[in-house]
C-alpha positions in Angstrom: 0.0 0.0 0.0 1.7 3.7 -0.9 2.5 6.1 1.5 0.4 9.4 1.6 2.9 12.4 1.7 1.1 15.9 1.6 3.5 18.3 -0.8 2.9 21.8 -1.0 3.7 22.6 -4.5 3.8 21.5 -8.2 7.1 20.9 -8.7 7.3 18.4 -5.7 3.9 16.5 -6.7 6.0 15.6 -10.0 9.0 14.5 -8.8 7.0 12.6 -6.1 4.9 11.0 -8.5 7.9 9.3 -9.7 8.6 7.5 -6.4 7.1 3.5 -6.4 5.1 3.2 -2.9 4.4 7.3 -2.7 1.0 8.7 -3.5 1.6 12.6 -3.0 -1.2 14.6 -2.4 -1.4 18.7 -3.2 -2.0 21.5 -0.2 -1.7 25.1 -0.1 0.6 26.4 3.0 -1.9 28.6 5.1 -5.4 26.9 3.9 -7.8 23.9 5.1 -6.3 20.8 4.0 -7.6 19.1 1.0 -9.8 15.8 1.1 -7.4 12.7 2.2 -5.0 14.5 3.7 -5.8 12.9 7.5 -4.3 10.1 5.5 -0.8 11.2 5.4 2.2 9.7 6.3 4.3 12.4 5.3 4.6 16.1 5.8 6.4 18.5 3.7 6.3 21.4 4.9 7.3 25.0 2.7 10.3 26.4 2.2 9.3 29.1 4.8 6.3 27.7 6.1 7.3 26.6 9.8 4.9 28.2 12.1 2.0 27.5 9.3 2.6 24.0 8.8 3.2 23.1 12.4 -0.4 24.2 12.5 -1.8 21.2 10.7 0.0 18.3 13.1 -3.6 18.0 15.1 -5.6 17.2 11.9 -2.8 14.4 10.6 -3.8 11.2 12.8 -1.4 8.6 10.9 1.6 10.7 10.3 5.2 9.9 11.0 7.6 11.5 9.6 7.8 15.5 8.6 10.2 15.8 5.7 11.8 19.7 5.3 12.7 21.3 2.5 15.3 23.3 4.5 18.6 22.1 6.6 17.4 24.2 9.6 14.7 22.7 11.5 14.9 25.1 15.0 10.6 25.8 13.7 9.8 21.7 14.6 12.5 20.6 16.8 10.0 20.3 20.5 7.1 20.5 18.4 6.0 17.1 17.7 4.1 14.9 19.2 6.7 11.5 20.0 6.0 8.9 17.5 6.3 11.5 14.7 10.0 12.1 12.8 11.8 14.6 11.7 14.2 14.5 8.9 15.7 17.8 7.5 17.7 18.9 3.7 21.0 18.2 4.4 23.1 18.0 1.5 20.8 20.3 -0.9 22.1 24.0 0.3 25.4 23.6 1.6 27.0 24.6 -2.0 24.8 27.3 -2.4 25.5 28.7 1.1 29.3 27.9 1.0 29.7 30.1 -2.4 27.7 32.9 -0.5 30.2 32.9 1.9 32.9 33.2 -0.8 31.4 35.6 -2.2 31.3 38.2 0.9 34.5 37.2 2.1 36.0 38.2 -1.7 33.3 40.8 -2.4 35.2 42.7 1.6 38.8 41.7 0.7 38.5 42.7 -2.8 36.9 45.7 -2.0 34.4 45.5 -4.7 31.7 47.8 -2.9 34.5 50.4 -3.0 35.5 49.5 -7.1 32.0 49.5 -7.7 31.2 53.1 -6.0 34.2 54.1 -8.2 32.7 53.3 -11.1 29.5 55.0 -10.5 31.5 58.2 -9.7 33.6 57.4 -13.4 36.8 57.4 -11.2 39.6 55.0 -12.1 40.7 54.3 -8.5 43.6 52.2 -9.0 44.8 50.6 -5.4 45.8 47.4 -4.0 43.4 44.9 -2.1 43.7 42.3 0.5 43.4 38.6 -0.7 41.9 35.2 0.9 45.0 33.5 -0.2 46.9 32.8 3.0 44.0 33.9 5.6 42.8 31.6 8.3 39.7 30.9 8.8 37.6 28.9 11.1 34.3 27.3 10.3 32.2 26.5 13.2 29.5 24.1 12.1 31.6 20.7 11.2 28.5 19.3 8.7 27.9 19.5 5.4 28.0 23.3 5.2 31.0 23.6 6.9 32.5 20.8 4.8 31.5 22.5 1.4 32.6 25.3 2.3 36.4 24.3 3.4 36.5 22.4 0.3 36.0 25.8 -1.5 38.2 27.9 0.8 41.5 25.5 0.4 41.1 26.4 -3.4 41.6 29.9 -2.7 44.9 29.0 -0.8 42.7 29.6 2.7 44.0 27.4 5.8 41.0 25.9 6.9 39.9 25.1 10.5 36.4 23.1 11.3 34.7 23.0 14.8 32.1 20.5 15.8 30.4 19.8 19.0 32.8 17.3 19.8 36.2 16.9 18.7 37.3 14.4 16.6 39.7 13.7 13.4 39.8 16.7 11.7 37.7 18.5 13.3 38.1 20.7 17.3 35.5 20.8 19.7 33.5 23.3 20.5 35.2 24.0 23.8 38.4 24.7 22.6 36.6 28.6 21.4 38.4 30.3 23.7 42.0 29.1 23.1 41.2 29.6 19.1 39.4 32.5 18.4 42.2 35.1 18.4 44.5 33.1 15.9 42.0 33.5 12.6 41.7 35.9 10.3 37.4 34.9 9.6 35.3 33.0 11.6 32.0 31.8 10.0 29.2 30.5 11.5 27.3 27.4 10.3 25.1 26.1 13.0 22.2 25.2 13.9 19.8 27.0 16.1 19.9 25.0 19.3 19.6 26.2 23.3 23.3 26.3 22.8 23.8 28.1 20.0 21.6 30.8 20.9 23.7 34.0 21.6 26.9 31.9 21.5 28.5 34.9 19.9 28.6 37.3 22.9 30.9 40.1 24.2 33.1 37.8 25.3 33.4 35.8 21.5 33.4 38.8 20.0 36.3 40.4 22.3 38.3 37.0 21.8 38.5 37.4 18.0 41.9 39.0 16.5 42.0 42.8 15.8 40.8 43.1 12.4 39.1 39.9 12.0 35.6 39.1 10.2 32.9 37.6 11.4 30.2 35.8 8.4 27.1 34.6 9.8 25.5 31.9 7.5 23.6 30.0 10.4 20.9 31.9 11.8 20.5 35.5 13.6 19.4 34.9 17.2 23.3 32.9 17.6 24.3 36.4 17.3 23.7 39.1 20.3 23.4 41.8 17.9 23.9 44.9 20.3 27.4 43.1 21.1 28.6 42.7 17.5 27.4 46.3 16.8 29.9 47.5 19.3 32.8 45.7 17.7 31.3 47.1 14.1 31.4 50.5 15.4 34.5 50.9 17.0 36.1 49.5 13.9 38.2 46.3 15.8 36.2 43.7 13.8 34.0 43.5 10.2 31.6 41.3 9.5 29.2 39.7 6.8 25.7 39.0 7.7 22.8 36.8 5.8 21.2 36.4 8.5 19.9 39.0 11.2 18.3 38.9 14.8 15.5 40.6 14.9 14.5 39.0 11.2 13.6 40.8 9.0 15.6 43.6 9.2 13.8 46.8 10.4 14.5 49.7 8.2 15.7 51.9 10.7 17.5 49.4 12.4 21.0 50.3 13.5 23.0 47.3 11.8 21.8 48.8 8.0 24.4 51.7 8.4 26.8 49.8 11.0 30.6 50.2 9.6 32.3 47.4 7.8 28.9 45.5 7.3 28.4 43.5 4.5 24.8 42.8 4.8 22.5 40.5 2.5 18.5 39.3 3.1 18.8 35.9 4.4 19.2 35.0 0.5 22.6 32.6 1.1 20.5 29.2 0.2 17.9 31.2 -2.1 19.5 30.4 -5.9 18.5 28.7 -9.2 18.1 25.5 -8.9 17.0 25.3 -5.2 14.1 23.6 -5.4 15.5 20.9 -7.8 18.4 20.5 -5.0 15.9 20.0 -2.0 13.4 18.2 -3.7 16.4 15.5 -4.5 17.6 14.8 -1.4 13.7 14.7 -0.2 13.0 12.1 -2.6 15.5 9.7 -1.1 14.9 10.0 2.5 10.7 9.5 1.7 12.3 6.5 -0.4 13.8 5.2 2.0 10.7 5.8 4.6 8.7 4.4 2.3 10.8 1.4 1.7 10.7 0.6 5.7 13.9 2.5 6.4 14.8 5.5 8.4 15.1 8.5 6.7 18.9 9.7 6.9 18.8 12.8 8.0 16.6 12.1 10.4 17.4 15.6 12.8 17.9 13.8 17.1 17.9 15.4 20.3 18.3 19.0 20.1 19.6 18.9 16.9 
């Protein structure tokens, strides 16, 4: 007998449809359910559509397994009932948000804001630039983010430095921070939102970091205090690159739009051509697998 997995648009109901054992059944984030859909085994919720979709767990008697779209699951982690999984993207975004990263950390040491307010002024402001060849950076966040994105940074001639929550080959553990924050040259960010992630970048992070250093958030907002990052920003000791913001959206007289040495961007790291296609593949294998009497893969335990 197929599996019932509620899909909330087109482009997932035809790759679904291609699955033996998966019957997928249409909904529209934010309305009543459609006819059959107390039938479902599977969730997929919308790119965006936490709070909304958490919503319909009540009406879904027979479910088991919510299946995102996104590698962040902090909107369902404590949310469901037990008896019900949760299995997150990883491995569709972790490209997209690795060359985002690249991209700010060239766009600040290239200085191509500056080139490009240059060229709207028609001056020819001929000067040399920092490089990323040679800088250390650390990557906290050991997955498949972090791991993309190291594999990127060592072909720019980048020394590259991974942090887990536990050490192990390769990798540091998360409490060796405070003996290895002042040796890099960037420090990204690439976790999850968990209790202790949340305002891990403090004063006291911030204050460890190396004169001159940037800090690139492609995690989530709250892991940043903002108020404490805004005092490095405005007395000029550290420069940073943003995607992600706490509070979210932005406010447009909020003081981080006009912060010095701020490269700032709209939560838009993982949003790209061919993002859909991306999440929608790895989706398809881990409701295979469900559907095959497996456990999904990326099946998202504990606190994440």
């Amino acid at each position: 007998m197929p599996i019932t997995v509620l899909v909330p648009d087109d482009y997932g109901m035809s790759v679904l449809a291609e699955l033996d054992g998966v019957r997928p059944v249409r909904f529209e984030v934010g309305e009543p359910l459609p006819p059959g859909a107390q039938e479902a085994d599977v969730l997929i919720p919308g790119f965006q559509a936490g709070a909304q979709s958490v919503a319909y767990i009540p009406q879904l008697p027979k479910l088991k397994l919510v299946q995102l779209l996104s590698a962040g699951a902090e909107s369902w982690v404590g949310k469901l009932p037990d008896g019900i999984m949760l299995a997150n993207c990883r491995g569709a975004h972790g490209g997209s948000t690795a060359e985002w990263v690249m991209a700010a950390l060239l766009t600040i040491y290239r200085e191509m804001r500056e080139f490009a307010a240059a060229q709207a002024q028609h001056r020819w402001d001929l000067r040399k630039t920092d490089t990323l060849q040679g800088k250390r950076v650390l990557t906290i966040g050991a997955g498949d983010l972090g791991t993309q994105l190291k594999r990127r940074l060592e072909a720019f001639d980048s020394q590259v430095t991974l942090v887990g929550t536990t050490a192990r080959e390769g990798v540091h553990g998360v409490d060796e921070l405070p003996q290895l924050l002042g040796d890099y040259d960037v420090v990204v960010l690439m976790v999850p939102v968990t209790p202790k992630t949340v305002g891990m970048v403090d004063a006291k992070f911030l204050a460890q970091m190396a004169d001159g250093a940037v800090l690139v958030n492609a995690a989530r907002g709250p892991v940043v205090v903002t108020d404490d990052l805004l005092a490095e920003l405005r007395s000029g000791r550290l420069r940073a690159a943003l995607d992600v913001t706490d509070p979210e959206p932005l406010p447009s007289d909020h003081p981080l739009w006009t912060a010095p040495g701020l490269l700032l961007t709209p939560h838009v790291a993982g949003t790209c051509t061919g993002n859909f296609e991306r999440a929608y593949a790895v989706a398809a294998t881990q409701i295979s697998m469900f559907a095959a009497g497996e456990k999904p893969s990326n099946l998202v335990r504990g606190e994440y």
